[in-house]
SEFIZA-3560 file (N, C-alpha, C; in Angstrom, 3 decimals):
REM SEFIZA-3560
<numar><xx>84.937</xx><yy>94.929</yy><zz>91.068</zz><atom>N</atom></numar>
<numar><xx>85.677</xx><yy>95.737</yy><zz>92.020</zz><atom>CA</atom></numar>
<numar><xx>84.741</xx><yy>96.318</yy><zz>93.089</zz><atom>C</atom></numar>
<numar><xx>83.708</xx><yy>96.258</yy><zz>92.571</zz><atom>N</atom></numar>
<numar><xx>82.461</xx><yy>96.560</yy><zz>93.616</zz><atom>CA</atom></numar>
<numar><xx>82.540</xx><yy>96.131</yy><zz>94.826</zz><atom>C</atom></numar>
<numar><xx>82.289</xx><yy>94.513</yy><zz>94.896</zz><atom>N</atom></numar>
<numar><xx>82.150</xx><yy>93.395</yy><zz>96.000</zz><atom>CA</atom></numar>
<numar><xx>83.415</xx><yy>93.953</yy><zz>96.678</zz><atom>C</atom></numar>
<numar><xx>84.597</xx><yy>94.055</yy><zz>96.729</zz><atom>N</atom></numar>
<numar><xx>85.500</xx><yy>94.472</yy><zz>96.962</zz><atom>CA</atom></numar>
<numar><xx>85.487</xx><yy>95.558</yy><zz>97.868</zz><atom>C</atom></numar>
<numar><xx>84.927</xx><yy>96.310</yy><zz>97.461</zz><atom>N</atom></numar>
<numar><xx>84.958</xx><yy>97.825</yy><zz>98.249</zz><atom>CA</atom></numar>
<numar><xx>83.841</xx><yy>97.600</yy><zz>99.528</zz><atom>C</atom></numar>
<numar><xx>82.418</xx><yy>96.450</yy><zz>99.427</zz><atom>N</atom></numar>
<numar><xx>81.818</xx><yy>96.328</yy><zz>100.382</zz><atom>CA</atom></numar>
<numar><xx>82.576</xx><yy>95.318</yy><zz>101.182</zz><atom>C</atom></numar>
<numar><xx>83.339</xx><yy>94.218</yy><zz>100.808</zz><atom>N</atom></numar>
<numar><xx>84.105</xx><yy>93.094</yy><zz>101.673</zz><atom>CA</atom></numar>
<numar><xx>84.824</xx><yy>94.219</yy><zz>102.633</zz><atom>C</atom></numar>
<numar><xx>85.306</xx><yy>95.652</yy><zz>102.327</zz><atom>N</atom></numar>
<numar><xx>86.208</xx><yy>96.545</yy><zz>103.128</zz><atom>CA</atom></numar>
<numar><xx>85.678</xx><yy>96.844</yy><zz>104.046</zz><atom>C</atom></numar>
<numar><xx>84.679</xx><yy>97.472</yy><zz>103.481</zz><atom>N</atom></numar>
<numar><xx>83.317</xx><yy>98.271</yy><zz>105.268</zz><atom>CA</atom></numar>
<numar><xx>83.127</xx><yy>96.919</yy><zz>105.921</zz><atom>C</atom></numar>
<numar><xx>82.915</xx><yy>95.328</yy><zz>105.766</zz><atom>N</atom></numar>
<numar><xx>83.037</xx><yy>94.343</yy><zz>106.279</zz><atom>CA</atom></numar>
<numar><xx>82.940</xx><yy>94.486</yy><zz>107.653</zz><atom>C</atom></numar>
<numar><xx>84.639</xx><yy>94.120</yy><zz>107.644</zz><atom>N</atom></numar>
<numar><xx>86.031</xx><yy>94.363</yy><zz>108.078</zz><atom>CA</atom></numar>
<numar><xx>85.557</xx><yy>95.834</yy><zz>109.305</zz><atom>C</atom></numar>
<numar><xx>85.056</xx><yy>96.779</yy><zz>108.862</zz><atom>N</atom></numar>
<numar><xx>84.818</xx><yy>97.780</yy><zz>110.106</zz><atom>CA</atom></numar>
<numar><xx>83.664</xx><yy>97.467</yy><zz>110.631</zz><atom>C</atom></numar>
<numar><xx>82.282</xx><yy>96.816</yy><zz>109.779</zz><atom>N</atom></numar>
<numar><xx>81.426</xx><yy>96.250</yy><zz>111.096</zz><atom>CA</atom></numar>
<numar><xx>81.534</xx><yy>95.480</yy><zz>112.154</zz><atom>C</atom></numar>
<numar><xx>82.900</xx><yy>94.495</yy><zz>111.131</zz><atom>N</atom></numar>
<numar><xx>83.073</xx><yy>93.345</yy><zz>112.161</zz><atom>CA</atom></numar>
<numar><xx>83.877</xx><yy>93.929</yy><zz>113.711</zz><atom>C</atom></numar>
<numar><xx>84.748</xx><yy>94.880</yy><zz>113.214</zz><atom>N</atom></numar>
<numar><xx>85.251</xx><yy>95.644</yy><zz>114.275</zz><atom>CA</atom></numar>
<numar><xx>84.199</xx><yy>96.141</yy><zz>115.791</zz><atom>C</atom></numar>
<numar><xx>83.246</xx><yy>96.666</yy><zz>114.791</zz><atom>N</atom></numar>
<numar><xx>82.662</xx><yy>97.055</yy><zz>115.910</zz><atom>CA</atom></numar>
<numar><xx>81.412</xx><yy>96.273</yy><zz>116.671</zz><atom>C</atom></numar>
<numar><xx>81.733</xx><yy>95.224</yy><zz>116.256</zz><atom>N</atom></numar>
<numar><xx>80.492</xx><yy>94.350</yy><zz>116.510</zz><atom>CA</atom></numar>
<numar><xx>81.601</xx><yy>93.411</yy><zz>117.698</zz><atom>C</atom></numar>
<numar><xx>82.930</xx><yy>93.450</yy><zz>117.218</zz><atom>N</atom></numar>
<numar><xx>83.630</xx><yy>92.674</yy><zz>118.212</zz><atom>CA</atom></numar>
<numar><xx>84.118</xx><yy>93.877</yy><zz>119.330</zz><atom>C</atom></numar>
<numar><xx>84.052</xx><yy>95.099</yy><zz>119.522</zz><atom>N</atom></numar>
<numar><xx>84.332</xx><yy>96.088</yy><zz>120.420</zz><atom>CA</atom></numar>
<numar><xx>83.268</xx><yy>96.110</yy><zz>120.925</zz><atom>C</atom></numar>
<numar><xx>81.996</xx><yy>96.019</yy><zz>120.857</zz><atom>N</atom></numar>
<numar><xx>81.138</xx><yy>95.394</yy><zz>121.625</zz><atom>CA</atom></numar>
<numar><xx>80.984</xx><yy>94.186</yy><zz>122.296</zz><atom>C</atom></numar>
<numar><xx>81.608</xx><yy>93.682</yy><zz>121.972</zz><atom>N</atom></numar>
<numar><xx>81.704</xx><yy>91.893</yy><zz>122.482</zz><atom>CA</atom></numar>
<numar><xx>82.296</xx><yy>91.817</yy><zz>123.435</zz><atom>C</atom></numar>
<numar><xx>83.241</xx><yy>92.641</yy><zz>123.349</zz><atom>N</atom></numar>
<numar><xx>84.501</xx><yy>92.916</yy><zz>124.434</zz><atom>CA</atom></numar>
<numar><xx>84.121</xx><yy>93.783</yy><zz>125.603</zz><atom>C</atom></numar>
<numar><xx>83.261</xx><yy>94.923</yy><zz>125.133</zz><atom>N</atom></numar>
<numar><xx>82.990</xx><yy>95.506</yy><zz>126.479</zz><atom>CA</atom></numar>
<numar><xx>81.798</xx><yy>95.407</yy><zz>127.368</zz><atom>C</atom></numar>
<numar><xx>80.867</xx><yy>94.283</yy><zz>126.308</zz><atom>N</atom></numar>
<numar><xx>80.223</xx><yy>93.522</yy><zz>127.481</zz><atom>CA</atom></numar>
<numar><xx>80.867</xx><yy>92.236</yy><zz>128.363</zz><atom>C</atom></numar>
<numar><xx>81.916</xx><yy>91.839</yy><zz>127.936</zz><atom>N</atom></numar>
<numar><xx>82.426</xx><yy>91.017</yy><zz>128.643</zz><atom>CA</atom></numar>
<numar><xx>83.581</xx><yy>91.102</yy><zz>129.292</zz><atom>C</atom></numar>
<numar><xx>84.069</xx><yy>92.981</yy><zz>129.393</zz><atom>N</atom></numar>
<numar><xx>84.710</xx><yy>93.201</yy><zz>130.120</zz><atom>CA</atom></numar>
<numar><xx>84.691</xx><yy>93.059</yy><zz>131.741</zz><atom>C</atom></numar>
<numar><xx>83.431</xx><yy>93.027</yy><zz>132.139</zz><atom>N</atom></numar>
<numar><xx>82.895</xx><yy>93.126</yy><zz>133.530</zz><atom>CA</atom></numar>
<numar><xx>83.399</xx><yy>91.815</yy><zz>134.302</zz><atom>C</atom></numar>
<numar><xx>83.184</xx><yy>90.809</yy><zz>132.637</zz><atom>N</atom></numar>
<numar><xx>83.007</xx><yy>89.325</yy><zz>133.560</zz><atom>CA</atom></numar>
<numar><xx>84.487</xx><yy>88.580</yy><zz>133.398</zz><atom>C</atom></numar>
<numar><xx>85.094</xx><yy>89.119</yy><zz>132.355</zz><atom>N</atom></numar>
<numar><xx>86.746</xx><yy>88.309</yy><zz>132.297</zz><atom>CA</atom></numar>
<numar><xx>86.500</xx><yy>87.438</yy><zz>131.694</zz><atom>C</atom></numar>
<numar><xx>85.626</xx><yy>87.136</yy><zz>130.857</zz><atom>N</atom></numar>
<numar><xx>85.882</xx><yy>85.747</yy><zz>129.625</zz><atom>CA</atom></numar>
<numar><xx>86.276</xx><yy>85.895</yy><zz>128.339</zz><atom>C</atom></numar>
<numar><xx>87.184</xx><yy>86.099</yy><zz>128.334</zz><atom>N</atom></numar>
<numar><xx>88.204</xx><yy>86.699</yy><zz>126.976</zz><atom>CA</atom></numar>
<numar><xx>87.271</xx><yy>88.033</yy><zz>126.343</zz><atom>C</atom></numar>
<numar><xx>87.946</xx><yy>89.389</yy><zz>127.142</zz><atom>N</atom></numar>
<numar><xx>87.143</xx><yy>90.623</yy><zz>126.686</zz><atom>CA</atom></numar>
<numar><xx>88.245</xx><yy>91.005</yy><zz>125.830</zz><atom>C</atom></numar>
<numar><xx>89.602</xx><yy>90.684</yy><zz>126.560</zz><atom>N</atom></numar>
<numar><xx>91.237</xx><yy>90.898</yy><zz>125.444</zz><atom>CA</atom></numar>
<numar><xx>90.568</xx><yy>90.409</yy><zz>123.581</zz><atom>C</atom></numar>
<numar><xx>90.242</xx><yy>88.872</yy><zz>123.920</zz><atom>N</atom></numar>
<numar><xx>90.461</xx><yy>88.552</yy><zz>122.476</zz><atom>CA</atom></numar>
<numar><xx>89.158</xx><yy>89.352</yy><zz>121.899</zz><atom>C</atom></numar>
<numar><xx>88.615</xx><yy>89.462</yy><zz>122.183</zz><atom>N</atom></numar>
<numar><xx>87.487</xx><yy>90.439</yy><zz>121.044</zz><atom>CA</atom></numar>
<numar><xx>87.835</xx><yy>91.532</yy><zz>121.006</zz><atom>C</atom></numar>
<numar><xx>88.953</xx><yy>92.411</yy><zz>122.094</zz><atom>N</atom></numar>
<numar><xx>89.422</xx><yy>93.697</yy><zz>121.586</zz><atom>CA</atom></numar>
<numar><xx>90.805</xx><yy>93.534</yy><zz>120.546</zz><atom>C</atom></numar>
<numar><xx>91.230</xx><yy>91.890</yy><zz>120.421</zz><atom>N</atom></numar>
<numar><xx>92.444</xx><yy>91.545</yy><zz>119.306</zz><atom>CA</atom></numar>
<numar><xx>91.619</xx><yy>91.822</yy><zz>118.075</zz><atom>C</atom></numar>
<numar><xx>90.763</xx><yy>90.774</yy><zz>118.238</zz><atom>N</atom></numar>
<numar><xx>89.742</xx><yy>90.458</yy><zz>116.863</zz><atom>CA</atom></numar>
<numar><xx>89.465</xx><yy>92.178</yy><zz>116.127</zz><atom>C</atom></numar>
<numar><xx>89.222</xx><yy>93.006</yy><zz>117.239</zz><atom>N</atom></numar>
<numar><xx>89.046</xx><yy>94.048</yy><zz>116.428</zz><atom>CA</atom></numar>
<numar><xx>89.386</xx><yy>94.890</yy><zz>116.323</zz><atom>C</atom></numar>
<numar><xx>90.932</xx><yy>94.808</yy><zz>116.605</zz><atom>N</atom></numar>
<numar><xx>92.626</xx><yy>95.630</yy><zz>115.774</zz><atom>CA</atom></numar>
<numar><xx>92.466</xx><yy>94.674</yy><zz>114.761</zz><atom>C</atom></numar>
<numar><xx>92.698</xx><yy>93.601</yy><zz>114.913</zz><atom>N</atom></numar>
<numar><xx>92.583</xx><yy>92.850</yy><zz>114.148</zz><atom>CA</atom></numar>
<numar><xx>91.676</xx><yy>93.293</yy><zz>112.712</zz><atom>C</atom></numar>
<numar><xx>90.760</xx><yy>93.251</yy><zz>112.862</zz><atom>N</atom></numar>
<numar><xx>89.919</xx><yy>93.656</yy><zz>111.587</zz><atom>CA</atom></numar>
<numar><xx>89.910</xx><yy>95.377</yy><zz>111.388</zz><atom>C</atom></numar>
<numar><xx>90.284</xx><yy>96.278</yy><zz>112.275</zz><atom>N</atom></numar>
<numar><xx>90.228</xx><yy>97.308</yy><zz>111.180</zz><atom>CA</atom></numar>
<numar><xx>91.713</xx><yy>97.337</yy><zz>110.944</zz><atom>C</atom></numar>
<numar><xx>92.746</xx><yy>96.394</yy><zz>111.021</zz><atom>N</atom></numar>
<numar><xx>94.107</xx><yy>96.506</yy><zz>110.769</zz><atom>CA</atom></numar>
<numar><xx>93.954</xx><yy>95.718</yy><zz>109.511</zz><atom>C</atom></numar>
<numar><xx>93.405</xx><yy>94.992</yy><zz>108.835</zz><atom>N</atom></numar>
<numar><xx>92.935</xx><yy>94.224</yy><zz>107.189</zz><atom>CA</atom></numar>
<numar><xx>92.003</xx><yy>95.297</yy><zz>106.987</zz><atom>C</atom></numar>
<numar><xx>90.906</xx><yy>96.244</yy><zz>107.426</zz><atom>N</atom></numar>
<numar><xx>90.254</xx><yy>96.775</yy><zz>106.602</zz><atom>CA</atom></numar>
<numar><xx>91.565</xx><yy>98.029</yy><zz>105.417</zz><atom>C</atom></numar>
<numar><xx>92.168</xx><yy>98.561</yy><zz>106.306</zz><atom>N</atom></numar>
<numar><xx>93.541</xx><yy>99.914</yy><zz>106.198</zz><atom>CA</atom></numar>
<numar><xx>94.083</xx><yy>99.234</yy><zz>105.039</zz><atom>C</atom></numar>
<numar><xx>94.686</xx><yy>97.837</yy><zz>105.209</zz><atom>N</atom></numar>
<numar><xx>95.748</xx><yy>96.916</yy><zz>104.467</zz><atom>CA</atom></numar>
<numar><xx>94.880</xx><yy>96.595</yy><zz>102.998</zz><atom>C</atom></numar>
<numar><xx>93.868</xx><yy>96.012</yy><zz>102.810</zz><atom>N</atom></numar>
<numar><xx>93.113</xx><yy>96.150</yy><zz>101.683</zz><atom>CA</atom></numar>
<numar><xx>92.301</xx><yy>97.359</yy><zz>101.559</zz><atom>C</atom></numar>
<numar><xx>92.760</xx><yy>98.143</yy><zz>102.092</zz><atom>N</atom></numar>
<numar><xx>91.972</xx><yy>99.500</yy><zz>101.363</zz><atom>CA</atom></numar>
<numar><xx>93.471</xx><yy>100.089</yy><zz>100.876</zz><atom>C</atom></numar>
<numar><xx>94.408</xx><yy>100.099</yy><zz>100.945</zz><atom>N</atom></numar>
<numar><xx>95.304</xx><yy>100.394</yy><zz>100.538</zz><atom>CA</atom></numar>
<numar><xx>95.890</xx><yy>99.508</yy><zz>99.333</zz><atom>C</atom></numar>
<numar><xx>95.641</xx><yy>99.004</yy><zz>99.680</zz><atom>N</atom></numar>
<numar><xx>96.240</xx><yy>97.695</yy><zz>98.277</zz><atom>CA</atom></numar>
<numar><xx>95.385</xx><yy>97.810</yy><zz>97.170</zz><atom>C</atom></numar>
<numar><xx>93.872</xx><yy>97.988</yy><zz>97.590</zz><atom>N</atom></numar>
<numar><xx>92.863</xx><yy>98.081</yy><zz>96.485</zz><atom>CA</atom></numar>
<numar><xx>92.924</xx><yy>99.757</yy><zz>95.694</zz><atom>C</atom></numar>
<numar><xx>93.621</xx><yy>100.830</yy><zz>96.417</zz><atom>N</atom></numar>
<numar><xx>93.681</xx><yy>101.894</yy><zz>95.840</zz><atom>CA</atom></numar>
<numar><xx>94.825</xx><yy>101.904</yy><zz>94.906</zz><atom>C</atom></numar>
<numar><xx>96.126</xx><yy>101.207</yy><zz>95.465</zz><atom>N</atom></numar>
<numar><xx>97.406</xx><yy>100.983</yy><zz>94.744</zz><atom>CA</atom></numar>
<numar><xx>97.062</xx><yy>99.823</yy><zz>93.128</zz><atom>C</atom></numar>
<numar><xx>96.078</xx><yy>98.943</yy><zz>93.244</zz><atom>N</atom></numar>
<numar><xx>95.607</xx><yy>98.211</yy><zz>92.170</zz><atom>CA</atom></numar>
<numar><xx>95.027</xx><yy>99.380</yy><zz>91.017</zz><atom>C</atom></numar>
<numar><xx>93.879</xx><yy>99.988</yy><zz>92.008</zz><atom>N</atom></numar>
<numar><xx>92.909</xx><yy>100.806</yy><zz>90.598</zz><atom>CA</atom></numar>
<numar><xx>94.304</xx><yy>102.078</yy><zz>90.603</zz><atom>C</atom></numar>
<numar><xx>95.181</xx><yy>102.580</yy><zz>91.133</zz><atom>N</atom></numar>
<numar><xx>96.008</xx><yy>103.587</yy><zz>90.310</zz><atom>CA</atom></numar>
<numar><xx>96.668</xx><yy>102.989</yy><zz>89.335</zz><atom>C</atom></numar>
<numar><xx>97.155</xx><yy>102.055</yy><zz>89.309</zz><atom>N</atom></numar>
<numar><xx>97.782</xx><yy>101.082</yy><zz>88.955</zz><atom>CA</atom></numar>
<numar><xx>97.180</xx><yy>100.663</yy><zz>87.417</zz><atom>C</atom></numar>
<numar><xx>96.008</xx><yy>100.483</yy><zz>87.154</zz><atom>N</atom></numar>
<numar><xx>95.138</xx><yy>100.402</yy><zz>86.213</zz><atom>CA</atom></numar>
<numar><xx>94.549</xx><yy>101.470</yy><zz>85.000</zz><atom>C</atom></numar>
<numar><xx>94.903</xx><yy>103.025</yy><zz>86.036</zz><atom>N</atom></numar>
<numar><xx>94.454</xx><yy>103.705</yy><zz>85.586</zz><atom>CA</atom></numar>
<numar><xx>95.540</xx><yy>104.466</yy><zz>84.723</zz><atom>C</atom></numar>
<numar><xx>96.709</xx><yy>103.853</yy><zz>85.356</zz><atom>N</atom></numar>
<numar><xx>97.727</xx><yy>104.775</yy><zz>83.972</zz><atom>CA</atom></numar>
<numar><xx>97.775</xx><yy>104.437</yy><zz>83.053</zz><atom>C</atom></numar>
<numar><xx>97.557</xx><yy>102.994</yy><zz>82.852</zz><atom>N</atom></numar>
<numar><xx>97.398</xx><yy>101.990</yy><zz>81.425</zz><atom>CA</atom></numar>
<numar><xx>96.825</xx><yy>102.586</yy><zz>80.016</zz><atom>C</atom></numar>
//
C-alpha cells in the first residue's frame, strides 16, 4: 500500500512539471492548452485515487 501512496504524489509532480511546460510555451503557441489539460488532468487522478485509496484502507479497517 506503500507504492501506492508514492504513485499519488506522482500524479502532482507530473502536474507541475506539465504547468511548467505550458507556461513556457505559452509565449510561443505550440500546444501550451494541452500541457495545461495534461495537468488538470493529473491532479484530477491524483484527488480520484487518493480518494478511492482512503475509501479501500477504511474499508479494511472495520474488518
Amino acid at each position: 500500500m506503500k507504492y501506492s501512496k508514492i504513485f499519488q504524489f506522482a500524479y502532482l509532480v507530473f502536474a507541475v512539471l506539465f504547468l511548467y511546460d505550458g507556461i513556457t510555451k505559452l509565449g510561443k503557441g505550440n500546444g501550451a492548452y494541452v500541457s495545461f489539460a495534461l495537468a488538470g488532468l493529473a491532479v484530477f487522478i491524483f484527488f480520484f485515487r487518493r480518494k478511492f485509496a482512503n475509501k479501500y484502507s477504511n474499508k479494511n479497517n472495520k474488518k
